[in-house]
N, C-alpha and C positions, 0 to 999 in steps of 0.2 A: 830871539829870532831876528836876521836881518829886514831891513824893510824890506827887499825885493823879494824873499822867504817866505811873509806876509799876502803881500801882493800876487805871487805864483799860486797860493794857496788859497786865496780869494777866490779870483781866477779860474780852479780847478773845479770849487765848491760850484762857481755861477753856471759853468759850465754841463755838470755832467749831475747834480742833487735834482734838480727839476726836468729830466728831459731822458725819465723812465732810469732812476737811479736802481742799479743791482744791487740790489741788498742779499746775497747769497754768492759774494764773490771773492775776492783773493783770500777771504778768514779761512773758508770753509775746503777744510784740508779735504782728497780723495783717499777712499778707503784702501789703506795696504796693506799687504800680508799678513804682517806681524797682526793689526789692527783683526783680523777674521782669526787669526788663532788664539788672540787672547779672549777675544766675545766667544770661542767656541768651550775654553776651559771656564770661561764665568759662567756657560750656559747655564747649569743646576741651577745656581745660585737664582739666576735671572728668571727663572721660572715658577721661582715663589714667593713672589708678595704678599705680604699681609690679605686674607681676604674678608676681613671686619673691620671695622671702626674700632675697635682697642686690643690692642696688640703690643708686648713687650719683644721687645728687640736684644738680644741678651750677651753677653762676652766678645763688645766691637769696643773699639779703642774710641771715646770724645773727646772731639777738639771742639768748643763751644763756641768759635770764635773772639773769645774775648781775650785772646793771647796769652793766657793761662796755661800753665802746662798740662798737657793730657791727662783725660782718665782711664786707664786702662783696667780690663775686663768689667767693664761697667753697663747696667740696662736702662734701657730707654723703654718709659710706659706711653704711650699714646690712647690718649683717647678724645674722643669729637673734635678731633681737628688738632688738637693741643698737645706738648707736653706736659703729661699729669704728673709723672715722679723721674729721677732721676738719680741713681747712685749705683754702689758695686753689686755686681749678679750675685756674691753668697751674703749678700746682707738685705737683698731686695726679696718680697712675697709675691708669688702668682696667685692672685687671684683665681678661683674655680670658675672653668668658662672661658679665661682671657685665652687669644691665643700667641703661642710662643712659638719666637722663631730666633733662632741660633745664628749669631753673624760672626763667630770668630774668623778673626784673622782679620778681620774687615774694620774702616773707621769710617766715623759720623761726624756728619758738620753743615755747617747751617747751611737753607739754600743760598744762593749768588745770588745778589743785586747790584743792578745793573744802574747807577745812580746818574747816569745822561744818555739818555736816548729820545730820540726824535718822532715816536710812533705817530704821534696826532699831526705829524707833516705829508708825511709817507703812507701809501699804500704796501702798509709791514703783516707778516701773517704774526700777531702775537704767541701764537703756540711756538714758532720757532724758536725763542727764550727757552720755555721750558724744557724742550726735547735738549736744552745743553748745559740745563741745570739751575738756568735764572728765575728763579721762584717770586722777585717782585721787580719790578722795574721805576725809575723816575722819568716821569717826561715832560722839558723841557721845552716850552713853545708850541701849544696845541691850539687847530682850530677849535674855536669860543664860539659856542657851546657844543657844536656837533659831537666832536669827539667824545666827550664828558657825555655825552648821552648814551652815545654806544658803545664805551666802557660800562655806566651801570647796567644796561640792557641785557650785556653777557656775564658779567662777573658775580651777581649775586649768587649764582647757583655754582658757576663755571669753573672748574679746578685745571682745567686742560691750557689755561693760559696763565701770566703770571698777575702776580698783585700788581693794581697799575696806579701809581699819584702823580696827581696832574697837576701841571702849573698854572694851564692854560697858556693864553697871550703873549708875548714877550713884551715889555715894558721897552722903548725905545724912544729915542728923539725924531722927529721928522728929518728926514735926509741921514738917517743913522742906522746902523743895523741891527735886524737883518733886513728892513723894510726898504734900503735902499742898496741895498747889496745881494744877498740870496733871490730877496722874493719883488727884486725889480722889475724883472716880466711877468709876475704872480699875482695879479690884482685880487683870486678867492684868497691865496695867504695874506695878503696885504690887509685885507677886511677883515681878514678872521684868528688868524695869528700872531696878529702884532696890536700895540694900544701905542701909538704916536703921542705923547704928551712933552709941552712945552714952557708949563705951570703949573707951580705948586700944587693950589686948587684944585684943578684941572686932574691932577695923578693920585690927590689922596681921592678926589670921586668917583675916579677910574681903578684904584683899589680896592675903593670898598662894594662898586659893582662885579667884580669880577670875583674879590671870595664869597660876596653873596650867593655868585653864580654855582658855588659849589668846589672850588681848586681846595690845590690841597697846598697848594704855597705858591708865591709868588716870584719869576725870575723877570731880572732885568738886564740890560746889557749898558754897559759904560765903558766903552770902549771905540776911540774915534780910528781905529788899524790905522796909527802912524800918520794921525792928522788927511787919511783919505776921506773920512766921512765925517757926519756931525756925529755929536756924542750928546747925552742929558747934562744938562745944566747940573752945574752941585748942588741949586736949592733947591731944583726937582727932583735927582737923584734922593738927596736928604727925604725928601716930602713923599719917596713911596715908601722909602725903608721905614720911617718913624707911623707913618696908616701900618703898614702888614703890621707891624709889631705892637702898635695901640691891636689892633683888631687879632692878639694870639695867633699870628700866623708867622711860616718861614718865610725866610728871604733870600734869595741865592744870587749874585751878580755873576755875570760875563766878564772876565777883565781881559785886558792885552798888557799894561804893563805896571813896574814896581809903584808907580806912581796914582793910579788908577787904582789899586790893589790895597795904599793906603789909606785913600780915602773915602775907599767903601768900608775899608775897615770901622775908618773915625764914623762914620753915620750909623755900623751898631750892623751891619750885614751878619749871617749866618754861617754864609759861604760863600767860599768862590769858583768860578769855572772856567779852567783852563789853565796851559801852563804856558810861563813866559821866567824871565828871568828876576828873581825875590832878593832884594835885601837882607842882609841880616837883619836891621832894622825893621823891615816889614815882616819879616818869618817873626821876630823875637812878638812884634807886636801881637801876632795872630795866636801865638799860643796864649797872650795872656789876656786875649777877646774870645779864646775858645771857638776861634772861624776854624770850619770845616774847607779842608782844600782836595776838589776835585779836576787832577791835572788834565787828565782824557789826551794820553800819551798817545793812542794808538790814534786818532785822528790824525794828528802829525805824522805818524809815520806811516800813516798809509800815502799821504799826499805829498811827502818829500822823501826826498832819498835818506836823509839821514834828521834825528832828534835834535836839534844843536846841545853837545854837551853842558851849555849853562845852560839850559832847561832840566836834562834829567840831573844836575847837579844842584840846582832849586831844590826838586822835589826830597833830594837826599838828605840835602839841609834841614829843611823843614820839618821831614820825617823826626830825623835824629833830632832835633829841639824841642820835639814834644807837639808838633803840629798833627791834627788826626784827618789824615789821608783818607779820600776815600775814592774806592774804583767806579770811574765811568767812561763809557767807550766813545762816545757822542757817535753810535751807531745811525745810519741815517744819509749820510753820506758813503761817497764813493768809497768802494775797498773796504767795506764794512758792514758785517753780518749781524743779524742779530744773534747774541749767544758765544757767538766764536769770539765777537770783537772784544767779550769782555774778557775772553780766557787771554786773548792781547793783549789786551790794558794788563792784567797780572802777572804776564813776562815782562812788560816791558816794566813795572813798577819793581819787579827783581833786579833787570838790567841794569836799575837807576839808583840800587845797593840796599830797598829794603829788603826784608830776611823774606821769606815764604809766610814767615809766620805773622809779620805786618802785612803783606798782600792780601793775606787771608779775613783778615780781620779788616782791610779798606772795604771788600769787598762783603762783608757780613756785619759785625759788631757798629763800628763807623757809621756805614750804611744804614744802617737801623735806628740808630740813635739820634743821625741826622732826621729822618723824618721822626721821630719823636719817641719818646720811652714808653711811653703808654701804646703802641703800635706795635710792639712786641713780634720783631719779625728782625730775623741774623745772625740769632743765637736762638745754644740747644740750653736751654733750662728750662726748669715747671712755670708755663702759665703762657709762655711762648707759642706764636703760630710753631705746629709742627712742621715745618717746611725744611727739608733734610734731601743730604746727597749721601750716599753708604758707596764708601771707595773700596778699591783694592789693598791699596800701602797708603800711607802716609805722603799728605800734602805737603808739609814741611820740607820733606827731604827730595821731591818732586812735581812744582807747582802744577804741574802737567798734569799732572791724578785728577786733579778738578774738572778735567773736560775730558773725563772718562768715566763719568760716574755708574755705577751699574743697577743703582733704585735712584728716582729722584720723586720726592713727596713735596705736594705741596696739602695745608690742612691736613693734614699724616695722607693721603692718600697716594700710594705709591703707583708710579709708572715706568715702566721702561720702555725704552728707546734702541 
C-alpha cells in the first residue's frame, strides 16, 4: 500500500471510529425479493429446531471445516452442548428417546469466527455476530479490565452471543499506535486499551499483569505506518513476545510491512495482523515458523476504493505456500458490521484466489486452532463445541451460502434469525 494509502486510511479511521462509529452500515445488505422467497420456501424447515439438548441431525452433507472432502448422508449426535458422534445415517444407532430430525438436502459446518474484531472499543450489540452466523469471536485491544468483566458476567450461562477471547490491551510504544493515533483524543482508551511500554522490564511486568488479569492472549502493535509514528523497540518487542510465550500464552502482532513482518517472525510471534505486501522470503519463512496470518481484507476495502493488487496477491502467495490464513474483519471501524464484515472478508479472501474451501476453513478450522486445540471450537467432530450453521447448498460452490444460514447453533442450541 502506497504511503499516502496509509495516511488516507489513518485519517479515515481518526475521523469517523471514535465520534459514534456505525457498526450496521455499508455490510449490512437490504432485504430483496428473492431474499423473502427464499425464507418463505425454507419456512418448514425454519420452524423445527431441535427442542432438547440431544438430538441427531441425520442425511445433511459435513463439511467439518478442516478442508477434507465431504461427508455425505451422514448424522450429526449432539448432546450437552457437544458433538457426541459422528458418521453415515445407515451405520449410525438412535438411541430410544433422542430426538430425530431429517436435514437432507441440507449441509453442516462449523460456526464462523470472526478472528479481529474490536468489541471492547465500541459500543457493539454482541448478539449481532450470531444472528449472521459468528459463533465465536477474537478481540483485539479491549478496555482492561472492564470489558473482561462484562464478558464473564453474560457469557457463563449466555448462548444468544458468541464465544468472546480477549486480548485485552494493546502492547504499543509511547507516541505509537494506536495510543497516538486512533485513541489520540481518547484519554478512557488511552488508560484502558493500550499498555505504552518502553523497556524490556517494563513489558515482561506489564505481561504478566495483564494474563494474570485473565486475557486469553496477548496482541501488540509494531508498526511505525511509514515512519509516521514511534513503533516498539526490537528489544521490547522481543521482551513481550518471549513473557506471553514463557507464561503458555498467544501472541499476535499488528504489522504494516515486509520488514516488520520478519522480525516478529524472528522473535517467535503466533500471528500476524493485517495485510501489506510479503516477500517470498517472509511467506517462505512463515510457513516454516507455522505463524498464522490474519489479512482483514475487508478493512481495506471498506476505507479505499480499491485492495492494492500486491496485497491480495501476498495473501494468494502465502495461501498457496502453505501459510494458514485465517478470516478477520477488523470490524469496529467505519463501513463495517458485525457479522456481515466477516461474510466480506470471505469474498474478498476468494477474490484474492483462495478456493471457498480455504475461506472456509480461515474462517473455522485456522480460526480454532489458532486459539488453541484444546478449545475445541471451527470444526464439526466428536468432543467439539457444537456450534453449527445447517445451509441450503453447498459453500464450496457458493461462499455466499454462509451468510444465509437457516439453523445457527452455538453449544448445539439452535436459533433462527
Amino acid at each position: 500500500m502506497s504511503r499516502s494509502s496509509v495516511v488516507l486510511l489513518t485519517n479515515l479511521l481518526l475521523t469517523f471510529c471514535f465520534t459514534g462509529c456505525d457498526c450496521s452500515s455499508n455490510d449490512a445488505p437490504s432485504p430483496s425479493v428473492e431474499d423473502e422467497v427464499v425464507e418463505e420456501e425454507a419456512q418448514h424447515l425454519s420452524e423445527m429446531p431441535p427442542e432438547s439438548d440431544n438430538y441427531i441431525l441425520q442425511n445433511l452433507t459435513i463439511i467439518d471445516g478442516t478442508g477434507g472432502d465431504p461427508v455425505k448422508e451422514a448424522s450429526v449426535v449432539v448432546r450437552g452442548g457437544r458433538f457426541d458422534a459422528i458418521g453415515p445415517t445407515d451405520e449410525m444407532d438412535v438411541e430410544e428417546g433422542m430426538e430425530v430430525i431429517d436435514l437432507s438436502g441440507h449441509f453442516i459446518v462449523p460456526g464462523l469466527i470472526d478472528s479481529h474484531v474490536h468489541a471492547g472499543q465500541f459500543q457493539m450489540r454482541l448478539d449481532s455476530f450470531l444472528k449472521q452466523g459468528v459463533t465465536s469471536i477474537k478481540s483485539l485491544g479491549d478496555r482492561f479490565p472492564s470489558f473482561l468483566e462484562t464478558v464473564e458476567e453474560v457469557t457463563d450461562e449466555e448462548t444468544s452471543i458468541p464465544r468472546v477471547f480477549i486480548a485485552g490491551p494493546i502492547f504499543t510504544a509511547p507516541g505509537g499506535h494506536p495510543e497516538a493515533t486512533l485513541f489520540a483524543e481518547q484519554p478512557l482508551l488511552r488508560e484502558e486499551a493500550v499498555v505504552v511500554v518502553d523497556d524490556p522490564d517494563e513489558a515482561r511486568n506489564a505481561v504478566r499483569e495483564v494474563l494474570d488479569g485473565g486475557v486469553d492472549l496477548i496482541k501488540l502493535v509494531y508498526d511505525d505506518i511509514w515512519g509516521e509514528y514511534e513503533r516498539l523497540d526490537r528489544d521490547v518487542m522481543e521482551a513481550i513476545v518471549d513473557e506471553a510465550k514463557t507464561q503458555d500464552a498467544i501472541v499476535t502482532a499488528h504489522i504494516g510491512s515486509d520488514e516488520e513482518a520478519w522480525e516478529v517472525l524472528a522473535a517467535g510471534v503466533d500471528a500476524m495482523e493485517h495485510v501489506t505486501e510479503l516477500s517470498d522470503e517472509t511467506i517462505e519463512e512463515m510457513v516454516k515458523a507455522d505463524c498464522f496470518w490474519v489479512p482483514t481484507l475487508a478493512v481495506v476495502d471498506a476505507q479505499l476504493d480499491s485492495i492494492p493488487d500486491s496485497h491480495m496477491d501476498s495473501v494468494y502467495r502465502a495461501a498457496t505456500a502453505g501459510v494458514d490464513i485465517v478470516a478477520g474483519s477488523d470490524v469496529g471501524n467505519p463501513g463495517l458490521s458485525p457479522g456481515y464484515s466477516l461474510h466480506r472478508e470471505l469474498r474478498l479472501l476468494v477474490e484474492a484466489g483462495l478456493t471457498p474451501d480455504q475461506a472456509i476453513t480461515a474462517a473455522t478450522y485456522n480460526a480454532g486452532r489458532f486459539l488453541g486445540e484444546d478449545i475445541k471450537v471451527g470444526l464439526v467432530a466428536k468432543g467439539a463445541h457444537a456450534d453449527f450453521l445447517i445451509l441450503d447448498g453447498d459453500p464450496r460452490s457458493d461462499i455466499d451460502l454462509l451468510s444465509r444460514p437457516r439453523w445457527i447453533a452455538r453449544d448445539g442450541e439452535v436459533r433462527r434469525y
